[in-house]
C-alpha positions in Angstrom: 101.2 135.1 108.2 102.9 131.4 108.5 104.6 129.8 111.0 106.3 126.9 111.9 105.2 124.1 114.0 107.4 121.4 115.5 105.8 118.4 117.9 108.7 115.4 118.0 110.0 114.5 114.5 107.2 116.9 112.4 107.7 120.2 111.2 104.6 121.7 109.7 104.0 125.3 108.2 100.8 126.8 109.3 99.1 129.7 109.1 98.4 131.8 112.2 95.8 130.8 114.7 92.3 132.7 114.5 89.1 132.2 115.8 88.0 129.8 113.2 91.2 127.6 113.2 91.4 123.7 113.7 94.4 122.1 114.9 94.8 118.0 115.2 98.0 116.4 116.4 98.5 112.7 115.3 100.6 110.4 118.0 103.3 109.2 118.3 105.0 111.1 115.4 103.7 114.2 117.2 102.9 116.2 113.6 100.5 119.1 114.1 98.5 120.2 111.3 96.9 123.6 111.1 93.6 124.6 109.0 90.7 127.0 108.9 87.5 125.2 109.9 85.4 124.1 106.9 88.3 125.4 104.4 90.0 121.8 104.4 90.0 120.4 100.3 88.4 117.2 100.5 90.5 114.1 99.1 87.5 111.9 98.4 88.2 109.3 101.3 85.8 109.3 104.5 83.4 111.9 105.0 84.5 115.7 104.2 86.4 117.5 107.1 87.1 114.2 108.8 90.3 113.4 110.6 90.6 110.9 107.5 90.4 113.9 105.3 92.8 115.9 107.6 95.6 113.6 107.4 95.3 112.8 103.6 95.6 116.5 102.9 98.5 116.6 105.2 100.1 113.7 103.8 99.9 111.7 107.3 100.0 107.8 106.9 96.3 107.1 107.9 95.4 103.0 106.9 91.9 103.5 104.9 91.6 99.8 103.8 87.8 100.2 102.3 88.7 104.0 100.7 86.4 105.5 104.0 83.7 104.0 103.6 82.9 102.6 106.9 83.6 99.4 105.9 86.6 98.2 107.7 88.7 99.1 110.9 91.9 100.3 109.2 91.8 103.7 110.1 90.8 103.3 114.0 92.4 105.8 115.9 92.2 106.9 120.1 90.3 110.7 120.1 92.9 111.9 123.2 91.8 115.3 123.1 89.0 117.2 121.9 86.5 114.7 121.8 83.4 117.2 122.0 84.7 119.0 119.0 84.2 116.2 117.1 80.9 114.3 115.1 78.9 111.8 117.7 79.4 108.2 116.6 76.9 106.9 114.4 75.5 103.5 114.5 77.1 102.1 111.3 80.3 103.5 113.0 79.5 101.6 116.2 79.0 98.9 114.9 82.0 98.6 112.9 84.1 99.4 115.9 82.6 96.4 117.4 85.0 94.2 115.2 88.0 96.6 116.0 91.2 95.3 117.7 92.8 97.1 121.3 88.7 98.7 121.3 88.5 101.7 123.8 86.0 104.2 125.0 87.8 107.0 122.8 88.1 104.9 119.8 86.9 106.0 116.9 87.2 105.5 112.9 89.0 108.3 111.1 87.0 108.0 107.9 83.9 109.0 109.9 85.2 111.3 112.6 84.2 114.6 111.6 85.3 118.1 112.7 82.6 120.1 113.4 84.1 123.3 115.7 87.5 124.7 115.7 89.6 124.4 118.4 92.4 121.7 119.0 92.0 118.3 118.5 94.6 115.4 119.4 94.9 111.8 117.8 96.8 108.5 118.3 97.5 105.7 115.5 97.8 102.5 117.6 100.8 100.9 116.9 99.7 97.9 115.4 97.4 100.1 112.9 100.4 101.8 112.0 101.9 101.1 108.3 104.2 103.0 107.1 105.0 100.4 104.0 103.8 101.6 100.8 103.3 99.6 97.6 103.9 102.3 95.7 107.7 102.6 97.0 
């Protein structure tokens, strides 16, 4: 059974919550995205079930500069909620976040960021990481 989301300006079907269900909210634009836990396709960017992964497959603007590979800052995003659902931080992840602009203790890079338990899980895009230009428009 499907249902409809709606957080600010994003309207998202879904299926039904369960027990095994993952659900990540990306601020500002407040779109909520609903999956079962380890069911996610991978889009072959960042590691597999990572909130890179989750916002390809969802079609959510998420700068990946260096295709996920840990190799740049471009998809840095604020963990808000649901921090302990989440991979630790690695040391090639720490250090790359060492370069990263606005830094905070809940920063993290979306290309590495994996989901490892279901539950709910909320995300913000800086502002100044946000680009919603497209060279192929």
């Amino acid at each position: 059974m499907s249902e409809e989301k709606t957080h600010g300006t994003g309207t998202t079907t879904v299926d039904a919550p369960g027990e095994n269900t993952v659900e990540v909210t990306f601020l500002p634009e407040g779109k909520t995205v609903t999956f079962e836990h380890g069911k996610l396709p991978y889009k072959d960017h960042g590691k597999e079930e990572s909130l890179l992964d989750v916002a390809l497959n969802y079609g959510i603007h998420l700068d990946h500069a260096c295709g996920g590979n840990c190799a740049c800052t471009t998809c840095h995003i604020w963990v808000k909620e649901g921090a302990d659902l989440l991979s630790e931080l690695e040391d090639d992840e720490a250090d790359k976040l060492d370069s990263a602009a606005d830094l905070q203790l809940n920063s993290r890079l979306g290309c590495q960021t994996v989901i490892k338990k279901p539950g709910k899980v909320v995300v913000e895009i800086p502002a100044w990481n946000r680009n919603y230009v497209s060279e192929e428009h």
